[in-house]
N, C-alpha and C positions, 0 to 999 in steps of 0.2 A: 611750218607752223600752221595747224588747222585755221583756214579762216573762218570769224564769225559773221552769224547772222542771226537776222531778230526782223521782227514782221512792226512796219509804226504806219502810222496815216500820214500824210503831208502835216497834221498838226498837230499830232506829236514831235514829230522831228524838228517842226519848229521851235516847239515848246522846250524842247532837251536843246537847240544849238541857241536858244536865244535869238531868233529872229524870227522874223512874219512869215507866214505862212507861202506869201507870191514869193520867197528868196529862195523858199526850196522847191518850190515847183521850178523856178528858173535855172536851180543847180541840177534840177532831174535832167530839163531839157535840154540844158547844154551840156551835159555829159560829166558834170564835174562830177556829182551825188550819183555812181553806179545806185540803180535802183528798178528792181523788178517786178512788174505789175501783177499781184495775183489775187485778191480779190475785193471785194468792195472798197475798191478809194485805197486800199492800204500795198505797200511795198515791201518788198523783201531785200534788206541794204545790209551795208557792213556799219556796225557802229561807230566803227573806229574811223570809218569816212567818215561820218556826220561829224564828229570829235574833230577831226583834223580842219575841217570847212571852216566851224564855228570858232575855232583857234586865231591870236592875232597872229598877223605874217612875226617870222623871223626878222630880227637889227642886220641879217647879211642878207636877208631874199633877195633875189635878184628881181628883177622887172618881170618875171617870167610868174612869178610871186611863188619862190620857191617854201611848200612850207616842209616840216619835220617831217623825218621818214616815218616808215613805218611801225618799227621796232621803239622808236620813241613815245610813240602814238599808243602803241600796246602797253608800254609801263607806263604811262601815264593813266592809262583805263583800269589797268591791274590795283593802282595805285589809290585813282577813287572807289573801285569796287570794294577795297579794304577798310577803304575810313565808311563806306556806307552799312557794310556788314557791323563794323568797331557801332557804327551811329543806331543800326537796328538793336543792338546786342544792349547796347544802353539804355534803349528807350524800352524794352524787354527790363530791363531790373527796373523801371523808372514805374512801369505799369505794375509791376507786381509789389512794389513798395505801394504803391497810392491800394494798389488792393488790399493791401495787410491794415492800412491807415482806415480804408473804409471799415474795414470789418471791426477793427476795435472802436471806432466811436459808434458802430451800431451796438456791440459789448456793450459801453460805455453809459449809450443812453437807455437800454433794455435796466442798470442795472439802475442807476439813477429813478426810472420811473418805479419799477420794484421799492427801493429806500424810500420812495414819496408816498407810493402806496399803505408801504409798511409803516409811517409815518404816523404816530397817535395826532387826531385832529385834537384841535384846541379845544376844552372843555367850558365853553360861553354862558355855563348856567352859575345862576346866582344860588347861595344859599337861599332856603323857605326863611321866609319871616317869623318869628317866635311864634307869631299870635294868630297867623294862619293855619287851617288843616285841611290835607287833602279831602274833596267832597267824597269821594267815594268810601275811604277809608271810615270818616265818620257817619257817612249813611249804613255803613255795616257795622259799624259800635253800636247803632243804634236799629238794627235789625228790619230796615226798609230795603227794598230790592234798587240796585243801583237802576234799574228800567224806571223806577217810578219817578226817583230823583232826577233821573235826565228829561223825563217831561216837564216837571215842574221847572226846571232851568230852561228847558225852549219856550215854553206858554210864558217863561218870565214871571212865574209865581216868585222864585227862585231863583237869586243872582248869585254869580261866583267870580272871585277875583283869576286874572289870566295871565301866566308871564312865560317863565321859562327857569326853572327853580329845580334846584335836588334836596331829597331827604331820604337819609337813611338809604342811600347809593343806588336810590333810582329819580327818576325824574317827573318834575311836579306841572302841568300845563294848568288847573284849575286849582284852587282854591277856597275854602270858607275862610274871611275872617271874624273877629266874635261877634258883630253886627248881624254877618249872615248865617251864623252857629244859631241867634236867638232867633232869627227868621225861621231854622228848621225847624227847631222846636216847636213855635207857633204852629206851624202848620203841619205835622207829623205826629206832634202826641197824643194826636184822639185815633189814629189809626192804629186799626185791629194788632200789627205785627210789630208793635213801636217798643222799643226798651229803653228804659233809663239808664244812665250813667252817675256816676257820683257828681257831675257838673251839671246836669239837668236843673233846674231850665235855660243855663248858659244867659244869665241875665249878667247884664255889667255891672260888678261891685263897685 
């Protein structure tokens, strides 16, 4: 039977027999742990000696502390080498399972923000009030340039109501009501490019 070998440091070997570090220096030097020095710190052993060391004695060992042979030793190595291959082979489906699981909740949420996206947002405008009209609308009923009108609304000649409204399926931010209708009048009818309307002069009946 080919013997094996495998190259460990003094703390690996302790690490794989379960014991401190000074117990296998002490098996090097007393000759239990065959063990050949080749290079930095590290040995050239038989595993199956470490295996055999770390083992409890036999219920027949004699005083001599006889332990398993060798061939016991060897099926017993063959034996963990199997369940460790069985325990990689496992944890190999176990990694590839968590990698299918990742990918589909990145699916999942990819598709999730898409549907939120695609999501119609809520429509938070109020119908126009009856009796309101948009300013620009009727500054061009009445043939003034929406430029002029917005000065006179910053200089404050000219107020307009402000919400957040739709008419006639677009959306309303300013406002006349008939208060501010009779305001434009006033101040608009003597101007050169002014048109009347059939509600001119927008006076409260």
């Amino acid at each position: 039977m080919e013997e094996l070998t495998e190259e460990l440091s003094t703390a690996q070997m302790a690490e794989r027999a379960g014991v401190t570090q000074r117990t296998v220096q002490r098996w090097i030097k007393s000759g239990e742990l065959q063990a050949k020095p080749i290079r930095g710190g590290y040995y050239a052993i038989n595993p199956l000696d470490l295996v055999e060391l770390s083992l409890p004695l036999r219920a027949d060992a004699t005083p001599k502390e006889k332990r398993l042979s060798y061939d016991e030793l060897f099926d017993k190595f063959i034996e963990v080498q199997f369940d460790l291959d069985d325990l990689q082979h496992r944890l190999g489906q176990a990694e590839d399972k968590i990698e299918r699981l990742n990918r589909r909740v990145t699916e999942l949420t990819r598709e999730r923000k898409a549907t939120t996206t695609r999501r119609k947002k809520r429509d938070t405008r109020k119908l126009l009030p009856y009796d309101y009209t948009p300013w620009r609308a009727f500054a061009r009923l009445h043939g003034i340039p929406e430029s002029t009108v917005a000065r006179a609304i910053k200089e404050q000649t000219l107020y307009v109501e402000r919400g957040n409204w739709k008419s006639g399926g677009r959306t309303v931010t300013e406002a006349f009501d008939y208060y501010e209708r009779e305001m434009f009048y006033d101040h608009f009818h003597t101007h050169p490019k002014f048109e009347s309307c059939e509600d001119c002069p927008h006076k409260l009946k």
